[in-house]
N, C-alpha and C positions, 0 to 999 in steps of 0.2 A: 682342780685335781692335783694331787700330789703325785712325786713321779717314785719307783719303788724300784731296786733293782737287786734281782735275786738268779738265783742258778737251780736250772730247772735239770736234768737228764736228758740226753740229744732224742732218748727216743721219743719222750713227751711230748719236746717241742715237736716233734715230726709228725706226732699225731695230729696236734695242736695247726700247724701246717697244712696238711690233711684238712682239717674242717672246715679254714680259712679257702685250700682251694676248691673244693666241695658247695662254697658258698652258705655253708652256714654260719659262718661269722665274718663278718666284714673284715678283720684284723686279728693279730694274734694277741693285743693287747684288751679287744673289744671279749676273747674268746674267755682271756686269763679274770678279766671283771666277772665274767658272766659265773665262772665257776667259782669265785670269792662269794658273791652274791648268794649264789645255789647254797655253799657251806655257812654261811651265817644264818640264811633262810633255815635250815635244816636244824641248825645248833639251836636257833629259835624254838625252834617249835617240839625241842625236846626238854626248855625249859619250862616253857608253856605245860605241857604232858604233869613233866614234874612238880610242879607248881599247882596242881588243881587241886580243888579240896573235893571229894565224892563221901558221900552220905553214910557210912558205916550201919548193914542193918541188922 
């Protein structure tokens, strides 16, 4: 893994924070992957959309 270092707004991390101690993410690093993932996933599959060919009738 490559290591990235960026500047987030205090209230984000604090959400971000929040969900770490909430338990739904082990880390605030594990929380920040998950939400890269979700937008690639997403960007994906608006490719995909745009990309299909349908049957003109």
């Amino acid at each position: 893994m490559e290591r990235v270092t960026l500047r987030i707004p205090k209230q984000q991390i604090d959400e971000v924070e929040q969900m770490v101690e909430t338990g739904e993410f082990p880390n605030r690093s594990e929380a920040i992957r998950s939400a890269v993932r979700e937008m690639l996933n997403e960007q994906s599959d608006r490719a995909d959309k745009n990309n299909r060919s349908w049957a003109k009738v």
